[in-house]
Structures are given as C-alpha cells and as structure tokens.
TIROKE-574702 format. One record per residue (C-alpha): residue number from 1; x, y, z. Coordinates in Angstrom, 2 decimals, decimal comma. Layout:
BEGIN
+-----+---------+---------+---------+
! pos !       x !       y !       z !
+-----+---------+---------+---------+
! NUM !       X !       Y !       Z !
...
+-----+---------+---------+---------+
end
This chain:
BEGIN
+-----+---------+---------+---------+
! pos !       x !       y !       z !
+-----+---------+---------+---------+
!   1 !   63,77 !  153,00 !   98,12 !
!   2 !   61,01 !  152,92 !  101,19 !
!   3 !   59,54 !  155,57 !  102,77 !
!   4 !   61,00 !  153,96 !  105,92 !
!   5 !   64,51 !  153,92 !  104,31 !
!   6 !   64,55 !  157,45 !  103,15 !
!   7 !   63,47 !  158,58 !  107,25 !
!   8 !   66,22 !  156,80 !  108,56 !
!   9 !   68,43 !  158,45 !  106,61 !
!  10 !   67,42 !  162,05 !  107,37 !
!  11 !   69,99 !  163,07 !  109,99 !
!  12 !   68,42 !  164,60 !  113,60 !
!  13 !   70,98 !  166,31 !  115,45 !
!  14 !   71,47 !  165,35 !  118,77 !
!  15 !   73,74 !  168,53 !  120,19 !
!  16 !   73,50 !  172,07 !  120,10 !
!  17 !   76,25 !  172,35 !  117,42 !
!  18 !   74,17 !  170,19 !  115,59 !
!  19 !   70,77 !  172,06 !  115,87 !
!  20 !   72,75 !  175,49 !  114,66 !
!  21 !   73,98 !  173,21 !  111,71 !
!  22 !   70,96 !  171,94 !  110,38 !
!  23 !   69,06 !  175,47 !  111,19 !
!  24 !   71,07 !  177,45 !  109,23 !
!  25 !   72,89 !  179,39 !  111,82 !
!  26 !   75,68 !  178,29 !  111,16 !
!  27 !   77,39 !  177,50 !  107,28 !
!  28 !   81,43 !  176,86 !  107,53 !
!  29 !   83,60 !  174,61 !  109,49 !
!  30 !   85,95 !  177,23 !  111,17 !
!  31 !   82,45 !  179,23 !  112,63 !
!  32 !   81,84 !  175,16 !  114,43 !
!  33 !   85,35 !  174,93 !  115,71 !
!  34 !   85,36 !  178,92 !  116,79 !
!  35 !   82,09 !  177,85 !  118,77 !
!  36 !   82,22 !  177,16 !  121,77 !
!  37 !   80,33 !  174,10 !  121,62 !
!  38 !   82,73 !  170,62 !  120,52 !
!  39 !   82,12 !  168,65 !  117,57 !
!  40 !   80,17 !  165,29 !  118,39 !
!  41 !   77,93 !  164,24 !  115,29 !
!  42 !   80,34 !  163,12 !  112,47 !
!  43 !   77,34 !  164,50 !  110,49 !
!  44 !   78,09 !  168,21 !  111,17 !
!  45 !   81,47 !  168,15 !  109,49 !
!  46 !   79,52 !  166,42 !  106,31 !
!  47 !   77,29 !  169,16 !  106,31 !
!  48 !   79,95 !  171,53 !  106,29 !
!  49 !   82,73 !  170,72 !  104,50 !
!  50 !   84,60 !  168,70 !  102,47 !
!  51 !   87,73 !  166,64 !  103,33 !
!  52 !   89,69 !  164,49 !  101,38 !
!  53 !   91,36 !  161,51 !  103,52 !
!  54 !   94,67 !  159,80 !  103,81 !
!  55 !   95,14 !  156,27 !  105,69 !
!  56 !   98,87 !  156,31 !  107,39 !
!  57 !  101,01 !  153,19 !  107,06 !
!  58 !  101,41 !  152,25 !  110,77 !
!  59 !  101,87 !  148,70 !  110,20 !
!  60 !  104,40 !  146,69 !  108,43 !
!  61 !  105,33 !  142,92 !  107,75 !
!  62 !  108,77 !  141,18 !  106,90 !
!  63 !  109,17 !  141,81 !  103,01 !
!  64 !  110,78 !  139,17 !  100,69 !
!  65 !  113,72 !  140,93 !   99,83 !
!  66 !  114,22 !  142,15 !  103,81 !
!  67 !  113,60 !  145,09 !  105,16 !
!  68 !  109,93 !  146,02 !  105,95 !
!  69 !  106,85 !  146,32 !  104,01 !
!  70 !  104,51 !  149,01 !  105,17 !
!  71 !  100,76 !  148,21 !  105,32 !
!  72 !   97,82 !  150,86 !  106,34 !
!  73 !   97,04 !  148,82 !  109,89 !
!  74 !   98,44 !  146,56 !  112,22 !
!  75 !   97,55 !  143,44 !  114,32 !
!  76 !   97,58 !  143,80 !  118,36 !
!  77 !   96,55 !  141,50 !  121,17 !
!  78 !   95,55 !  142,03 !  124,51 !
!  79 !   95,95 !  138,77 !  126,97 !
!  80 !   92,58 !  138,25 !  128,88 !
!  81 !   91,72 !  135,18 !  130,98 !
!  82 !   90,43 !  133,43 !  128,55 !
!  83 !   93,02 !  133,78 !  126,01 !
!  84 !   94,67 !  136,33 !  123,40 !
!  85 !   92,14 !  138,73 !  121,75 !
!  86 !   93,29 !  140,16 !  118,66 !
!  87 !   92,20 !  143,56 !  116,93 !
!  88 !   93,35 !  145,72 !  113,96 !
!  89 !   94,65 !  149,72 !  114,20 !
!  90 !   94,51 !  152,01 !  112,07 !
!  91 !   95,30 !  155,90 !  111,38 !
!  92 !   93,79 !  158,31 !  109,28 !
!  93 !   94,31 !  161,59 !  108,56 !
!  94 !   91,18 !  164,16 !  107,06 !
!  95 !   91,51 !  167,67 !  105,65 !
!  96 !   90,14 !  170,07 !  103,32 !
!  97 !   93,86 !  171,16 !  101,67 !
!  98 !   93,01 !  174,80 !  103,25 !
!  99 !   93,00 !  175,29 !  106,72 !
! 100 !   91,30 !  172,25 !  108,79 !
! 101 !   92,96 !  168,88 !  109,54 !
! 102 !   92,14 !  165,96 !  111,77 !
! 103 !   93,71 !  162,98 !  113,06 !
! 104 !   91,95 !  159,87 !  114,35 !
! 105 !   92,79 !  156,61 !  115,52 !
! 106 !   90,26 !  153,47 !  115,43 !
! 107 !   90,48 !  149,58 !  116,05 !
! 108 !   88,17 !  146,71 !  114,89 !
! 109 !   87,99 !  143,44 !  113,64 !
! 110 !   89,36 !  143,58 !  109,96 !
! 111 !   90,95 !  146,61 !  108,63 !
! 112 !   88,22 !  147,99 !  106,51 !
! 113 !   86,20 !  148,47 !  109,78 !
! 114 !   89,50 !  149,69 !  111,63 !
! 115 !   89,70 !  152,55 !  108,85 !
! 116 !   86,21 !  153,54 !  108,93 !
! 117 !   86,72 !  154,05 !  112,96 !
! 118 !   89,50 !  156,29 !  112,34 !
! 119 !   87,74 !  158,51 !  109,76 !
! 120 !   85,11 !  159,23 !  112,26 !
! 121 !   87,44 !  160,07 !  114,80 !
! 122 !   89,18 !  162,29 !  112,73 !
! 123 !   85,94 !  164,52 !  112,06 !
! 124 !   85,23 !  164,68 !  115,74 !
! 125 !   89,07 !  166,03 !  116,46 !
! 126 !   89,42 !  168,83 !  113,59 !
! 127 !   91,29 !  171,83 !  114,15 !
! 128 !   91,75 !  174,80 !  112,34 !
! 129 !   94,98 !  175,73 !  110,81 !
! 130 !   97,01 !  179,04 !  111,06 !
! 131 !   98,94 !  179,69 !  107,95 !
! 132 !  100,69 !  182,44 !  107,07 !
! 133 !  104,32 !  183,53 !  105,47 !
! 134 !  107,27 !  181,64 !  105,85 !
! 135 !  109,95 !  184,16 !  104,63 !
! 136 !  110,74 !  187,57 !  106,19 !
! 137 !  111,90 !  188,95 !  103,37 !
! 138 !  108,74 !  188,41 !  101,27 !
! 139 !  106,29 !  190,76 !  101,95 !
! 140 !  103,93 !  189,56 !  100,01 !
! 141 !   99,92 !  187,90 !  101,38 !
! 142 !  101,63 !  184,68 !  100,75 !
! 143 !  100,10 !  182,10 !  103,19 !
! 144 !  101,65 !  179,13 !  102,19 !
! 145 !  103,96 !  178,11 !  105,28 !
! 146 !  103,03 !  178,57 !  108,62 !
! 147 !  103,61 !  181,95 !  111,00 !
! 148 !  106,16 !  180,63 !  113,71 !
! 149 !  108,04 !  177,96 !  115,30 !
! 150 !  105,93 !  175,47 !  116,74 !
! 151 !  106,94 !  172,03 !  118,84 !
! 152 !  104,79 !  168,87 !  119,92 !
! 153 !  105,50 !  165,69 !  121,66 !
! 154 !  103,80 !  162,39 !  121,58 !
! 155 !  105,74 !  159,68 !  123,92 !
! 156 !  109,74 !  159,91 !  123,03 !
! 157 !  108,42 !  161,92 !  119,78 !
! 158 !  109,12 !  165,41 !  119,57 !
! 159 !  108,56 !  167,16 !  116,14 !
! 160 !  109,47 !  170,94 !  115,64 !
! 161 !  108,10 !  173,33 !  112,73 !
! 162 !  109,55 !  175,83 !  111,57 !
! 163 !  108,64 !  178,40 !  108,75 !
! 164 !  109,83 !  178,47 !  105,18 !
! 165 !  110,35 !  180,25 !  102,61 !
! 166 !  108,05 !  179,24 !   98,79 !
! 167 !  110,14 !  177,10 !   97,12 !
! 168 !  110,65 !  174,83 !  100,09 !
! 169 !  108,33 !  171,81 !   99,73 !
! 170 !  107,38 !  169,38 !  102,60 !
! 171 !  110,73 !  167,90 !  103,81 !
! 172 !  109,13 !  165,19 !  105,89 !
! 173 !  108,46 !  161,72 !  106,61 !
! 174 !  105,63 !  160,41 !  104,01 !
! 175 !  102,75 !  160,59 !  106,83 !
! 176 !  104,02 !  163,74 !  108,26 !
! 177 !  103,51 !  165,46 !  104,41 !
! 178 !  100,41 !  163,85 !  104,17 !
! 179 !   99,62 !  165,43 !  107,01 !
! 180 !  100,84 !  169,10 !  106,16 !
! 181 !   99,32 !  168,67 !  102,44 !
! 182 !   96,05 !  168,34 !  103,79 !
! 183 !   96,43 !  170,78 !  106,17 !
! 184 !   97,03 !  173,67 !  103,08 !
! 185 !  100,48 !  173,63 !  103,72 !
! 186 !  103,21 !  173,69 !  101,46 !
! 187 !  106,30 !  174,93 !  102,45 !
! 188 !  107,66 !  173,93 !  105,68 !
! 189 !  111,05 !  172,99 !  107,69 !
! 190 !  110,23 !  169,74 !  109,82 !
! 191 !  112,37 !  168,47 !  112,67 !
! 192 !  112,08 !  164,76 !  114,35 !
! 193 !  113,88 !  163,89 !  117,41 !
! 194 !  113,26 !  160,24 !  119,20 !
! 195 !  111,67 !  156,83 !  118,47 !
! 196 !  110,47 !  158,46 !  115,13 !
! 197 !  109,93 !  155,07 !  113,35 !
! 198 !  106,64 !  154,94 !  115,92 !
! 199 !  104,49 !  156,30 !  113,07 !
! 200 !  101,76 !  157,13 !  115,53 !
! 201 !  103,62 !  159,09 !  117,49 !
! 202 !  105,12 !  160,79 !  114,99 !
! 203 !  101,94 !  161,72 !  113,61 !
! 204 !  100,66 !  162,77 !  117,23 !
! 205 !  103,36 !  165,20 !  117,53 !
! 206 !  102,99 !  167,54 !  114,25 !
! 207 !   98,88 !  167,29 !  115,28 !
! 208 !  100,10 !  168,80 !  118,77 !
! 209 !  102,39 !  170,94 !  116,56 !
! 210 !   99,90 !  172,11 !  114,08 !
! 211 !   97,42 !  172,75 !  117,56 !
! 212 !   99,34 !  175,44 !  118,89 !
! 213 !   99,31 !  177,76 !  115,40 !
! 214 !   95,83 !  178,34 !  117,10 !
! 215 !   97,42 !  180,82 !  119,67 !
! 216 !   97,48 !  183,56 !  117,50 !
! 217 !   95,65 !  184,54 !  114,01 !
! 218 !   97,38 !  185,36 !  111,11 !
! 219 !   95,09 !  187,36 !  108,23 !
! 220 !   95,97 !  184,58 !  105,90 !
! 221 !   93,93 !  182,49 !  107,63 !
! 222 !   90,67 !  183,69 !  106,99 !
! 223 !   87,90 !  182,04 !  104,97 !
+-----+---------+---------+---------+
end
C-alpha cells in the first residue's frame, strides 16, 4: 500500500465532537451523546464503539405459493418531466446489545448502496438507552426491561412499551425485536395500534418510544 493510500485513510475530524474524539478527551459513546455537541462524522461512533447491525425487511414481492415474500429493500419511483426515476430503500438498524441503538433510512441505486446509506445514518442518529427493572416485585439490580411505560407514533403507527418482568422475552414483530435486542433489551410488553404492516413506521415508532426512556436515568444504565 502507498504512502498516498495510507494518508487518505487517516481520518481528520471535521467537528468539535470529532476533535475531542481523536484527542483523547473523550473515550465512550454515551460521554458523545451526553455532549452537547451532535454526532456528524460516522467516524466518531467507529472510534468509539462497536455495533452490530440488522437490515429490516421493508420490502416484499408476490411469492409463488401467495402471500408475500419479504426482501431487505424496496423499489420506488418518483414521476419527473422527463419520465419515472426509480430508486431502492432501505432500513437498518445499529446497536451495541447494551444501551445505544440507531435507526437510519437510505436510498440509492441498487440495494447494496441503499444499505450502506442506511448504516451511516444510523450512526449519525444513536441514542442512548434507559434500562432498568421490569417487575416491582423483584428487587433485585436487574436491568433487563425498561423503567416505565413509554409511547411513540410514526404516521397511523403508534407503538406502546411497557415493562416486564425476566422471563418475558421480546413479544414483537421480527423488526421491532431486532430492534429491542440490539438495544440490550430483553424483556419487554410491546403494543401496535394502526397501519402496522408499514414496517417503517413501525420501526419509527418504538425509536420515538425507546427516545423518551432518556427523560429520566435509571442506575442500571450506567457504563
């Protein structure tokens, strides 16, 4: 490998967050989303931590038996002058199976590109998550549900968590529990109401969800 090759790919921060990255000053991902400075290199979250990733299955075509066969994007087109333009979504979903998710969205030509678009987005839209008991009863520093009832809406989605007991599992749609896994959750009580075959949406609504655990702190959530 050149000398040229190995420069170009030494990463320069081009934000504050960055600069306190790559100086030192700062060493986890929850102290760079406490800060109050937003995430805009993809290149701080490599730095910092590391995420596994999950691709939803928002698109689907006819299967030979009937019925639907779920595929990891789908095909949309936009009518401009000069004719339909076509482009491919997809939705993926990063986390570090602890206490930091992210969701992203991204479109391109083929899907591979489409993907790679929504991994970065989903480093530049982390959030921390706020786990903590889900049974009264157990007194214990079990931090394996979340602390209290939390709702979010995306379009006619509206998704509702609720706290649960160990022993539970994920009772949820197969992107939702993605979702939730990577998040460091594993006991949970999920609740759907609307359009909830709109994948995206669905998805949207336990991010929005999973947001607002960020009102309070729970001492489970520590790193």
């Amino acid at each position: 490998m050149s000398q040229e090759m190995e420069e170009e790919e030494i990463w320069k921060p081009r934000t504050k967050l960055g600069g306190k990255v790559a100086n030192g000053e700062i060493t986890k991902i929850t102290e760079a989303l406490d800060s109050k400075y937003p995430i805009m290199e993809e290149e701080i979250v490599d730095q910092l931590v590391d995420l596994d990733e999950e691709v939803i299955l928002i698109g689907g075509t006819p299967g030979k038996g009937g019925g639907v066969r779920r595929t990891v994007s789908k095909r949309t087109c936009r009518m401009h002058k000069s004719g339909g333009r076509y482009s491919t979504n997809a939705m993926a979903v990063l986390g570090n199976r602890r206490n930091v998710v992210g969701l992203g969205e991204g479109d391109a030509n083929d899907t591979r590109a489409a993907i790679e678009s929504a991994s970065r987005e989903a480093k530049l839209n982390l959030i921390k998550v706020n786990r903590g008991n889900g049974s009264w009863e157990d007194r214990g520093d079990d931090s394996t549900s979340i602390p209290f009832k939390v709702t979010g809406k995306s379009g006619s989605v509206e998704v509702e968590l609720k706290p649960a007991p160990r022993g539970t599992g994920l009772a949820a749609s197969e992107g939702v529990k993605k979702m939730l896994e990577l998040a460091g959750i594993q006991n949970i009580y999920v609740e759907s109401r609307g359009q909830t075959r709109t994948r995206e949406n669905m998805m949207k609504a336990t991010f929005e969800a999973l947001k607002k655990l960020n009102e309070y702190e729970s001492p489970g959530d520590a790193e």
